[in-house]
Backbone as CSV, one residue per row, in Angstrom:
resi,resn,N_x,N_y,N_z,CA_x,CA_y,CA_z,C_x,C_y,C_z
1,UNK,14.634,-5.367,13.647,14.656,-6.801,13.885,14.620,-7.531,12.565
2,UNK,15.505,-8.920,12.182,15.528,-9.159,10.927,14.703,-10.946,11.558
3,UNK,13.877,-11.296,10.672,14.002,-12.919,11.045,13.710,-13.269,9.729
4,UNK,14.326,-14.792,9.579,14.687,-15.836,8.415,13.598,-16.820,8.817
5,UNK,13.386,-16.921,7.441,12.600,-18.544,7.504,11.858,-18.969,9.063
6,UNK,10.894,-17.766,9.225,10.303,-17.984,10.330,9.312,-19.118,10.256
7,UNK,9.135,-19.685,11.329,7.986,-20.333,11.722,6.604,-19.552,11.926
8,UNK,5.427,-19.850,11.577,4.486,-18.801,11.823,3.418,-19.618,12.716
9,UNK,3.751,-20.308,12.967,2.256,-21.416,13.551,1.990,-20.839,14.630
10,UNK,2.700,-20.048,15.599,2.556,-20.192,17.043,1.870,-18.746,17.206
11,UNK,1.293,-17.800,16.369,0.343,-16.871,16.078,-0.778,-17.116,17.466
12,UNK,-1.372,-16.104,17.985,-2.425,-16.156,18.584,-3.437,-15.676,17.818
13,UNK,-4.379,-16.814,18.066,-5.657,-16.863,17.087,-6.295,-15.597,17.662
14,UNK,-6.716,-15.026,18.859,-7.166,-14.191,19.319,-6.583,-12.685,18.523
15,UNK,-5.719,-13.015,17.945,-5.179,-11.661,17.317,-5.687,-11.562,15.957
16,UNK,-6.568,-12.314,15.514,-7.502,-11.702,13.816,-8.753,-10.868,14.755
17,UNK,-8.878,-10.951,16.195,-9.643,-10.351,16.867,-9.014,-8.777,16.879
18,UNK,-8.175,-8.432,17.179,-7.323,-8.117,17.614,-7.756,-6.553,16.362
19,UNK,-6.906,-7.365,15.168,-6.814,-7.082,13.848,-8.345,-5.967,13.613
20,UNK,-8.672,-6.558,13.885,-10.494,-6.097,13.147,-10.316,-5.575,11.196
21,UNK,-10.040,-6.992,11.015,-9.825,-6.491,9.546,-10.865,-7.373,8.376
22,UNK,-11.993,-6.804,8.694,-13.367,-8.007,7.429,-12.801,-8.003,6.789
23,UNK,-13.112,-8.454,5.626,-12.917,-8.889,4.105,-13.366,-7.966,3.744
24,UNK,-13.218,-6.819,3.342,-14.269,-5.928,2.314,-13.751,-5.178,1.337
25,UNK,-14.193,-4.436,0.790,-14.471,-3.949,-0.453,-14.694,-2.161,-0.676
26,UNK,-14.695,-1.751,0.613,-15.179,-0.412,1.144,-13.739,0.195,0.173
27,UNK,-14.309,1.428,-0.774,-13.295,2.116,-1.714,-14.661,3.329,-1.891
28,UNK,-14.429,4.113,-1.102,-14.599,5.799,-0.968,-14.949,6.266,-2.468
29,UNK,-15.306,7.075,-2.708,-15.382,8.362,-3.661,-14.399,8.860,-3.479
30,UNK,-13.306,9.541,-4.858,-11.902,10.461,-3.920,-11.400,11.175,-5.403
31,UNK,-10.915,12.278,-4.817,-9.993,12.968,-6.199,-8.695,12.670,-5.485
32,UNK,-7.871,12.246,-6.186,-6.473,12.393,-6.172,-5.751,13.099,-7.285
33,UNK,-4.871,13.688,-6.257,-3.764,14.525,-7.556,-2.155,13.569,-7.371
34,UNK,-1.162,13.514,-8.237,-0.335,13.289,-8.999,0.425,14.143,-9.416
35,UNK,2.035,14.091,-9.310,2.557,15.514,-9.646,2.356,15.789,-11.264
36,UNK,1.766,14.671,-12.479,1.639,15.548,-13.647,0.338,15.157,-13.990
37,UNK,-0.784,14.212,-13.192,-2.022,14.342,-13.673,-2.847,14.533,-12.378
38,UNK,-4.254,14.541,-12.685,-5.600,14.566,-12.262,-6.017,13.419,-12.337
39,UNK,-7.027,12.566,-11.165,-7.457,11.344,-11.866,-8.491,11.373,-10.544
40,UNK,-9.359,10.977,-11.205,-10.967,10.730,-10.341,-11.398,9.287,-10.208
41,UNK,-11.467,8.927,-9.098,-11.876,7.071,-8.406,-13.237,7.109,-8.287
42,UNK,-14.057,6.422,-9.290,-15.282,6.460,-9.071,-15.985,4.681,-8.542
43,UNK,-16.796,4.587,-7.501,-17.343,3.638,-7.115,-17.864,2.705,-8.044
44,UNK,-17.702,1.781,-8.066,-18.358,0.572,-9.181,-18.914,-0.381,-8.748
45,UNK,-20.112,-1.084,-9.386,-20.013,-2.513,-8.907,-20.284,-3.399,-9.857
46,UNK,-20.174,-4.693,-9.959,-19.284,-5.508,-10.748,-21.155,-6.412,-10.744
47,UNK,-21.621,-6.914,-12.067,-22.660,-8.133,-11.685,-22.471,-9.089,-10.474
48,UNK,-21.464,-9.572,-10.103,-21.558,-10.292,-8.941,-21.712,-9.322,-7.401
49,UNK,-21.800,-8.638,-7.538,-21.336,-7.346,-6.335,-20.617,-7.089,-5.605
50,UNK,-19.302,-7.263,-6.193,-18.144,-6.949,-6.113,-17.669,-5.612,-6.292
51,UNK,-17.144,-4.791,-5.801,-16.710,-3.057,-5.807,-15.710,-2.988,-6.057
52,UNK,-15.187,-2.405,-7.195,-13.710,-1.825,-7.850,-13.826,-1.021,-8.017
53,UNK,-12.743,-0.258,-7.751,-11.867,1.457,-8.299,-11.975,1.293,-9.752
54,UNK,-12.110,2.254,-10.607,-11.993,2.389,-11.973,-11.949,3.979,-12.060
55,UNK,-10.171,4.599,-12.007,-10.279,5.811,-12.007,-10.278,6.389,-13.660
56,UNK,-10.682,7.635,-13.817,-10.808,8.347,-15.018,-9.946,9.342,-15.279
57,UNK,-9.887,10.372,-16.250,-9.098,11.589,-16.176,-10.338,12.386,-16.013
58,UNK,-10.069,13.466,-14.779,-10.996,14.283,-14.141,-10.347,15.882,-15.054
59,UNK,-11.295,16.439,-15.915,-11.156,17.696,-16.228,-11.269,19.176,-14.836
60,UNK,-10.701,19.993,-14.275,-10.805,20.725,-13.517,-10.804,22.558,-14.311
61,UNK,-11.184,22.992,-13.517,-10.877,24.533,-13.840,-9.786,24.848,-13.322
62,UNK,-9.210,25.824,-14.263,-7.780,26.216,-13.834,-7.520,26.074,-12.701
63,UNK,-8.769,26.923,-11.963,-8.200,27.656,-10.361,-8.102,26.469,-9.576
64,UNK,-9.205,25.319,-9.594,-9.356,24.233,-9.034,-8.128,23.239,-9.198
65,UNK,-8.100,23.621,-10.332,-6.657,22.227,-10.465,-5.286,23.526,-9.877
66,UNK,-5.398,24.331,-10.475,-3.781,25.166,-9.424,-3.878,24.625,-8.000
67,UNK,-4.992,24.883,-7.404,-5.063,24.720,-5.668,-4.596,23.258,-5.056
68,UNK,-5.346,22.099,-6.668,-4.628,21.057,-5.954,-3.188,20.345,-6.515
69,UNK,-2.763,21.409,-7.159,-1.364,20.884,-7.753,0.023,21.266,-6.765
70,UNK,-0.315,22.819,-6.269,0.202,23.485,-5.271,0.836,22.877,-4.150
71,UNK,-0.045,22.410,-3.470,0.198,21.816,-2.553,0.671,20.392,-2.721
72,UNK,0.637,19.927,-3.464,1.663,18.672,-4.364,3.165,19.062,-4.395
73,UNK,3.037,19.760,-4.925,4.208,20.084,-4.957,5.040,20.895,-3.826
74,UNK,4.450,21.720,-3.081,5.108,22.204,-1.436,5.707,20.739,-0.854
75,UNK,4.277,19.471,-0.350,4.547,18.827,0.213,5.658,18.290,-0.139
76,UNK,6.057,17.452,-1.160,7.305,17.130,-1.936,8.054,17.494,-2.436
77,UNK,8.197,18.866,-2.115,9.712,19.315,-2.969,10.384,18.822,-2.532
78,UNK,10.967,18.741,-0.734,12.104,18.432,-0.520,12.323,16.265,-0.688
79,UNK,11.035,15.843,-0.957,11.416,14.522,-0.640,11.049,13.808,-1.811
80,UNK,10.396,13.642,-3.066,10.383,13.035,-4.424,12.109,12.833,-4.540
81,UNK,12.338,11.653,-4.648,13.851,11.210,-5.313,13.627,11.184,-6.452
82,UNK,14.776,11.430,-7.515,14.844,11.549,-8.761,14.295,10.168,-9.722
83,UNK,14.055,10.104,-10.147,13.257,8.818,-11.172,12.060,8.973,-10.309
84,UNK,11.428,9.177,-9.670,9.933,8.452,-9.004,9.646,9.934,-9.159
85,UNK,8.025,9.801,-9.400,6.944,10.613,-9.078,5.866,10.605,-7.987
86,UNK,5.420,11.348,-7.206,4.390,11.170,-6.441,2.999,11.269,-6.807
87,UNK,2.050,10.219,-5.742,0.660,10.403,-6.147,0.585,10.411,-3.963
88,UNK,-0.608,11.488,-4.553,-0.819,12.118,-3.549,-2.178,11.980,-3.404
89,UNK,-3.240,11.882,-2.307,-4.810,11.643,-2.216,-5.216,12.477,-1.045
90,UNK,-5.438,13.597,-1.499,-5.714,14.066,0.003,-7.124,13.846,0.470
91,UNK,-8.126,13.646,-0.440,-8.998,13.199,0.409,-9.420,11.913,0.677
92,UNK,-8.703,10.954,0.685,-8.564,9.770,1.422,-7.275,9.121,2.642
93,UNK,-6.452,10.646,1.802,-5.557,10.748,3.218,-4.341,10.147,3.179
94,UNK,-3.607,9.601,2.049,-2.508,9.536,2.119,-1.475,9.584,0.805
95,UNK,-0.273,9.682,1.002,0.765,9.502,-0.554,1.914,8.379,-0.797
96,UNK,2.182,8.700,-1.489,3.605,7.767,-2.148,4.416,7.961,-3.250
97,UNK,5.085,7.297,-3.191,6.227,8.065,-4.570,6.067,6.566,-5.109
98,UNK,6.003,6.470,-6.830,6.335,5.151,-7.214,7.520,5.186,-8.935
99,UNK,7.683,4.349,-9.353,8.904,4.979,-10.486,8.306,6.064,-11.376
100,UNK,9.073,6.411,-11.994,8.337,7.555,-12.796,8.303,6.545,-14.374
101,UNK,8.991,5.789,-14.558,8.434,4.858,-15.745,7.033,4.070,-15.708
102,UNK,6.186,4.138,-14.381,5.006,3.111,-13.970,3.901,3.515,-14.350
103,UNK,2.951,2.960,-14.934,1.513,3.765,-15.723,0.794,2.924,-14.281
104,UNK,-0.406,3.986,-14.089,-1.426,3.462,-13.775,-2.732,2.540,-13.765
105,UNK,-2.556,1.707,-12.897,-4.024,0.868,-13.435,-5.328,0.306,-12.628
106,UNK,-5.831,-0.060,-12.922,-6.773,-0.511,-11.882,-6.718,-2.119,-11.522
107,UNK,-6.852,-2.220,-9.883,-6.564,-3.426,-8.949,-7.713,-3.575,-7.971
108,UNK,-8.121,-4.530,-8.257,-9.183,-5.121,-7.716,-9.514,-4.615,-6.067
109,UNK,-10.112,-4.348,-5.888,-10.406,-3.734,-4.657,-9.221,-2.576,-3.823
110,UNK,-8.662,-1.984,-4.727,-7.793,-1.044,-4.370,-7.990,0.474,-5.141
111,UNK,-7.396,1.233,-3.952,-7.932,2.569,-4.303,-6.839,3.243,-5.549
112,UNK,-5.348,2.783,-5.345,-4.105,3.216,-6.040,-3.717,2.339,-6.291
113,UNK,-3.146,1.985,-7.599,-2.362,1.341,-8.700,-1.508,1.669,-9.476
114,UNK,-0.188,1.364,-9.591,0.694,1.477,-10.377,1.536,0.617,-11.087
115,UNK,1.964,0.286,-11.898,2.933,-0.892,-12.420,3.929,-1.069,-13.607
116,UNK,5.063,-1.455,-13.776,5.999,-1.486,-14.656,5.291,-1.604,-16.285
117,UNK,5.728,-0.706,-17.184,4.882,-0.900,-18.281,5.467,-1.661,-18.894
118,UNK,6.581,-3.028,-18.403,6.477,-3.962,-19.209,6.443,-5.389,-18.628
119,UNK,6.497,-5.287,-17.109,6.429,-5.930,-16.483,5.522,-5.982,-15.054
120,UNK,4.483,-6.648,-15.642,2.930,-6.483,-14.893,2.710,-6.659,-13.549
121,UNK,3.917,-7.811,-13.020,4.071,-8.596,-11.549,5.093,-6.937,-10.685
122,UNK,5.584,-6.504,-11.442,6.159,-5.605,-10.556,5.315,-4.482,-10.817
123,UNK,4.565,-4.395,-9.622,3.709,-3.193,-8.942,3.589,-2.907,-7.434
124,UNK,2.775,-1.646,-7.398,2.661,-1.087,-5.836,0.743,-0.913,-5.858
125,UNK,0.002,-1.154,-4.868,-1.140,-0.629,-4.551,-1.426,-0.602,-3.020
126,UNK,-2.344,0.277,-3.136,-2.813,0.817,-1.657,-4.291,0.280,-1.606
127,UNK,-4.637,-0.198,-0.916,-6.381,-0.033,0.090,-6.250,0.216,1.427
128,UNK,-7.553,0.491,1.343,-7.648,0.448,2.977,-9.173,0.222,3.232
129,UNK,-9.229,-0.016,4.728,-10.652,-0.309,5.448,-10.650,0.506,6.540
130,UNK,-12.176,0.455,6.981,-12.771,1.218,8.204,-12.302,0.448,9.296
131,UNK,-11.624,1.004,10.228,-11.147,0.415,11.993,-11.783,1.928,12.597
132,UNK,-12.012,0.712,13.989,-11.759,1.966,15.065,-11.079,2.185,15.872
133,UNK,-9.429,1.453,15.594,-8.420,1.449,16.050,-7.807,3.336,15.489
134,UNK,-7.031,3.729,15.896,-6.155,4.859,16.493,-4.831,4.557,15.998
135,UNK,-4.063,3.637,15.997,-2.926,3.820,15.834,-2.084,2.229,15.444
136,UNK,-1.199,2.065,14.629,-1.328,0.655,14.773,-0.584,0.238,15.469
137,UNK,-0.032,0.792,16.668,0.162,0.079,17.441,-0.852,-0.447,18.421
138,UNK,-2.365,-0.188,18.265,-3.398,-0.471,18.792,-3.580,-2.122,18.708
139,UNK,-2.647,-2.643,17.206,-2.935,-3.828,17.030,-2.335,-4.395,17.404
140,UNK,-1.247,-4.251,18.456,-0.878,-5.274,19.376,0.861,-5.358,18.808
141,UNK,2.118,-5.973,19.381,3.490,-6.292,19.560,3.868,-6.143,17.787
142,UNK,4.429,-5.406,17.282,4.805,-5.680,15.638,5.159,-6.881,15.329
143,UNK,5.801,-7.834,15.866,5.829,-9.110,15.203,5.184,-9.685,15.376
144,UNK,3.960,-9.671,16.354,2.704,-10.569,16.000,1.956,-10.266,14.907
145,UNK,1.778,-8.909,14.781,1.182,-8.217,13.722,1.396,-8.737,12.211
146,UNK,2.634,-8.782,12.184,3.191,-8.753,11.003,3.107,-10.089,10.569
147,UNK,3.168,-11.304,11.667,3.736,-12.974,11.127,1.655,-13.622,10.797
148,UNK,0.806,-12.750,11.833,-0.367,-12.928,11.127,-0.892,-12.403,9.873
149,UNK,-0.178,-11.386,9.772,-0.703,-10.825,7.992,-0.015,-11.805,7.026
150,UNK,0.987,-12.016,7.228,1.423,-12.611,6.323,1.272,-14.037,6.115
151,UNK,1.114,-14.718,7.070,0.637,-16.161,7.039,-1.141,-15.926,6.420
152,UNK,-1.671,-15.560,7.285,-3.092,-15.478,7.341,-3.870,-14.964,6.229
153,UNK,-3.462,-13.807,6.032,-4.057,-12.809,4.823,-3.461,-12.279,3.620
154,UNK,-1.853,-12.829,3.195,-1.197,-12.736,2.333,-1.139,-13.982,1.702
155,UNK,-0.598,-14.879,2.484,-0.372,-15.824,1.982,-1.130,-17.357,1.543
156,UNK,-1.702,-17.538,0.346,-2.486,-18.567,-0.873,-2.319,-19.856,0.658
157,UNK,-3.580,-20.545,0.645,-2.545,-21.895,0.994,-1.589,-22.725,0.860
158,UNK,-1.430,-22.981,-0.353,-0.476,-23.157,-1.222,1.044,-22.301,-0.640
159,UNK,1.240,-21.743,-0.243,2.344,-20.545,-0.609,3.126,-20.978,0.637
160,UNK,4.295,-21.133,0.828,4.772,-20.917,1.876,5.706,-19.602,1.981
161,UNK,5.100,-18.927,3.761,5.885,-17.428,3.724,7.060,-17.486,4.334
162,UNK,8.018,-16.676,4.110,9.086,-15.818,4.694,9.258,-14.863,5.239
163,UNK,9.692,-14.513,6.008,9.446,-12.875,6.533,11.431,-12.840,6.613
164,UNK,11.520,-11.357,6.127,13.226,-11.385,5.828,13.791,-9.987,7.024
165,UNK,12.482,-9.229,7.127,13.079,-7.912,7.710,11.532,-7.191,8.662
166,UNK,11.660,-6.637,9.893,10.445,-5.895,9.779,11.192,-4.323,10.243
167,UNK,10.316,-3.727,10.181,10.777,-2.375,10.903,9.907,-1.412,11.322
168,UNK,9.872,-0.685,12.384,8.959,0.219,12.747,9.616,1.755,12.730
169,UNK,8.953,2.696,11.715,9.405,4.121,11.824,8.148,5.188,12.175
170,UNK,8.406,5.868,13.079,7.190,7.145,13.350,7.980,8.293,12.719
171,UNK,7.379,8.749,11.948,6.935,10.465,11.128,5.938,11.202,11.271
172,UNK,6.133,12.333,12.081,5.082,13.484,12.177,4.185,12.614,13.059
173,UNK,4.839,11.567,14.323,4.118,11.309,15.335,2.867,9.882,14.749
174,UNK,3.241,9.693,13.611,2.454,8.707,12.806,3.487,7.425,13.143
175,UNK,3.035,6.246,13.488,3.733,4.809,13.201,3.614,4.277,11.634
176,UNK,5.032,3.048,11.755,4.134,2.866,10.438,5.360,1.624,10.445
177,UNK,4.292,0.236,10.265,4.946,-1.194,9.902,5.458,-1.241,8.385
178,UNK,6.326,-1.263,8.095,7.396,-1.911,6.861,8.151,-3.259,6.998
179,UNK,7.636,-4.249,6.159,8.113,-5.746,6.156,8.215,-6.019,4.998
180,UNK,9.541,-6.952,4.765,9.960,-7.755,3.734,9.571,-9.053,3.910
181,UNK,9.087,-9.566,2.933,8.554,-11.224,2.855,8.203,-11.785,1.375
182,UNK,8.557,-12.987,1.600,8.649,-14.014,-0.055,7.599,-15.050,0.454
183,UNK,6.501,-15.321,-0.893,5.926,-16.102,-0.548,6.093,-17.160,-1.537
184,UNK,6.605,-18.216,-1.322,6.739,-19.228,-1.995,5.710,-20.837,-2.780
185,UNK,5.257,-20.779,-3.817,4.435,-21.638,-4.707,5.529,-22.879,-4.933
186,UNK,4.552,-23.770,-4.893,5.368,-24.928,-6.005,5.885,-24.387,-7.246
187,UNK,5.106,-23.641,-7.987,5.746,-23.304,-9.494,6.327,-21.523,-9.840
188,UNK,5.637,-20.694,-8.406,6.294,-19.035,-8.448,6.575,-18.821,-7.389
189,UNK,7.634,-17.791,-7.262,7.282,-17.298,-5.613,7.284,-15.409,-6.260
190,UNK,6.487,-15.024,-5.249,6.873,-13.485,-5.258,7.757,-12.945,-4.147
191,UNK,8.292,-11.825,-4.390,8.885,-10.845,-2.764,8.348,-9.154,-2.924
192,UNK,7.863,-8.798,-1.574,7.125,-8.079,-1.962,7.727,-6.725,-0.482
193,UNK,7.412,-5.648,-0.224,7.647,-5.015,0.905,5.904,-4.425,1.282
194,UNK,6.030,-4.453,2.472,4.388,-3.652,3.054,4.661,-2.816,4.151
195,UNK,3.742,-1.975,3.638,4.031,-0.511,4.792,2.660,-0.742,5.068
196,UNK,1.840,-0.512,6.749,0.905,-0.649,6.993,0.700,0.320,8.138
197,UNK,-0.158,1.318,8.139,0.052,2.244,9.001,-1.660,2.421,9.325
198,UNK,-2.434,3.186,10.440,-3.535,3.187,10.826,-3.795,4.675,11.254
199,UNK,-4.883,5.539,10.311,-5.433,6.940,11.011,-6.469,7.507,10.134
200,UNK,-7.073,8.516,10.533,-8.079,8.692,9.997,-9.440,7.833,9.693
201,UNK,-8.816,7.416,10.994,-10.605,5.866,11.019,-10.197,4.780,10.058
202,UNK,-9.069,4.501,9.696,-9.124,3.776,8.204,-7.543,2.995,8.424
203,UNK,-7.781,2.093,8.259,-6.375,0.726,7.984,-5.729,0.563,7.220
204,UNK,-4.308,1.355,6.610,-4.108,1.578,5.084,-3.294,0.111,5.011
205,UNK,-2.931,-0.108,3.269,-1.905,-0.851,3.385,-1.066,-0.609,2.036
206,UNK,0.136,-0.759,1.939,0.831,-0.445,0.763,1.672,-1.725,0.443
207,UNK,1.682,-2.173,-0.533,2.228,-3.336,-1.257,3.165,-2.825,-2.401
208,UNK,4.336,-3.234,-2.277,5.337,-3.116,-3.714,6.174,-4.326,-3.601
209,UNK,6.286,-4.845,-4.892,6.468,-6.455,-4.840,6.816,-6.479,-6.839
210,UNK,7.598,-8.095,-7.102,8.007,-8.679,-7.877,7.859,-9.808,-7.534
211,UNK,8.440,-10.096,-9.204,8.882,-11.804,-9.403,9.923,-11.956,-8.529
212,UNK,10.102,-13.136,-7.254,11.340,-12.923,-6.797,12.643,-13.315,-7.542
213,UNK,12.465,-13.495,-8.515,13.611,-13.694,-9.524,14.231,-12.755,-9.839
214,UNK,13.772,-11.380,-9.854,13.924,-10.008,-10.164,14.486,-9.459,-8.729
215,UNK,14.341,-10.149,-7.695,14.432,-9.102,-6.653,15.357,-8.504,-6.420
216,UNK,16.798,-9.044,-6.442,18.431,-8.938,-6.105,18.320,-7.417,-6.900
217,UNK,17.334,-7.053,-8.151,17.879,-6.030,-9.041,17.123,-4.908,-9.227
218,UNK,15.780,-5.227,-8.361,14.565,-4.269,-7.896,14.896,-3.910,-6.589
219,UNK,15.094,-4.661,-5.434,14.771,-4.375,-3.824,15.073,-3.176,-3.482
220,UNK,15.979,-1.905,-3.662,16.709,-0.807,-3.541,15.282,-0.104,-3.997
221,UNK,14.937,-0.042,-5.262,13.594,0.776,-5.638,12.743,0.525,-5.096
222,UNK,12.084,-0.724,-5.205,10.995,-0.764,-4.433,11.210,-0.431,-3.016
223,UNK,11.930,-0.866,-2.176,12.233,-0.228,-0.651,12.077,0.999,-0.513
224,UNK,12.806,1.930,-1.760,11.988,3.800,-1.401,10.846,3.892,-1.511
225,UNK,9.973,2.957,-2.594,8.256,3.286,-2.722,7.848,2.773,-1.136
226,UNK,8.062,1.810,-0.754,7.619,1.337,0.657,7.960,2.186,1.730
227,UNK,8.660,2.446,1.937,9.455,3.857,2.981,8.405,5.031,2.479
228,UNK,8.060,5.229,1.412,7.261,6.749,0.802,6.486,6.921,1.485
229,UNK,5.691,5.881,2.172,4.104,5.801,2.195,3.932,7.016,3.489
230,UNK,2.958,7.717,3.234,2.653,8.862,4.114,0.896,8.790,4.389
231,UNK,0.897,8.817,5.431,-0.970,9.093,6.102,-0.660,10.777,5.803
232,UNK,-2.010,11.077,5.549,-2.154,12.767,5.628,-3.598,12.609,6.348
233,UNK,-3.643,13.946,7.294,-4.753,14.204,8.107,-5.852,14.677,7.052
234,UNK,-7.001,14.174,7.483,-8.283,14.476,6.373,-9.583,14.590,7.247
């Protein structure tokens, strides 16, 4: 389904019910592997008490790091496209492929970070929260879903949204929401794609986005990082 320059007003308020999505901050303890590094997410909190990711380089023993490189690489042989690398989390349960030019960084209440090393606005990150939703189609019709995230919880007051594309694909019996949308400022707009999928007790979300000035010459790349996004059972 594609829609333009939607209207978003006519949202049912009953659906942030719906949603069960607090405001929070919840970011796990986790090793993640990467097809050429190691990197360890350690819990933080900030003087105001605020919680950020601030991952490190995690030293392993041989045997320990073979076991989790291994299986990095099984899972993705057949599907890493050429230029992108994967980061993989198995114990928080899910992956993605993002360019292979993108360094890692840390994003404010997010578990994974990545971004253009010369251009800061074009990046991808993941969080997620505790639900006790099952599946996301638990959260009700995809385009309701989708025109409340994006009005509601994406978009600044300030901003007016767009929604350009949505789509629903199941893999390995998993759902999983992918939407295109521009949010528009008096003085910036961004365009961004979101994959949002629900398992393992937990509400993921994946963001890859630009300046929309850039987009006509990014959208093709970023669209494979958004398509990447994979839940893994944990």
């Amino acid at each position: 389904m594609v829609v333009s320059s939607c209207s978003l007003s006519w949202i049912s308020p009953c659906l942030s019910h719906k949603l069960n999505l607090p405001h929070s901050n919840y970011l796990p303890r986790n090793t993640a592997t990467s097809s050429s590094n190691t990197v360890f997410c350690a819990l933080e909190t900030t003087p105001i008490g605020e919680s950020h990711c601030q991952r490190r380089p995690l030293l392993l023993g041989i045997g320990a790091l073979t076991a989790n490189l291994q299986p990095t690489k099984l899972l993705f042989a057949q599907e890493v496209p050429d230029r992108y690398r994967a980061f993989v989390d198995y114990e928080d349960g899910y992956s993605y492929v993002y360019p292979i030019d993108w360094k890692e960084f840390d994003f404010r209440a997010h578990d994974s970070a990545f971004k253009d090393r010369y251009l800061q606005l074009q990046n991808v990150r993941v969080r997620f929260i505790p639900t006790e939703k099952q599946d996301i189609r638990d959260l009700g019709p995809m385009e309701e879903v989708i025109y409340f995230l994006v009005k509601h919880r994406y978009a600044a007051p300030n901003q007016r949204p767009t929604i350009y594309d949505m789509q629903e694909r199941t893999i390995d019996d998993k759902h999983y929401y992918t939407f295109e949308y521009v949010l528009t400022s008096p003085n910036y707009s961004s365009a961004s794609f979101a994959t949002i999928a629900i398992g393992n007790g937990r509400y993921y979300t994946l963001i890859v986005g630009a300046n929309e000035r850039r987009w006509k010459r990014v959208r093709n790349q970023l669209k494979v990082v958004a398509d990447s996004f994979r839940l893994l059972d944990i």
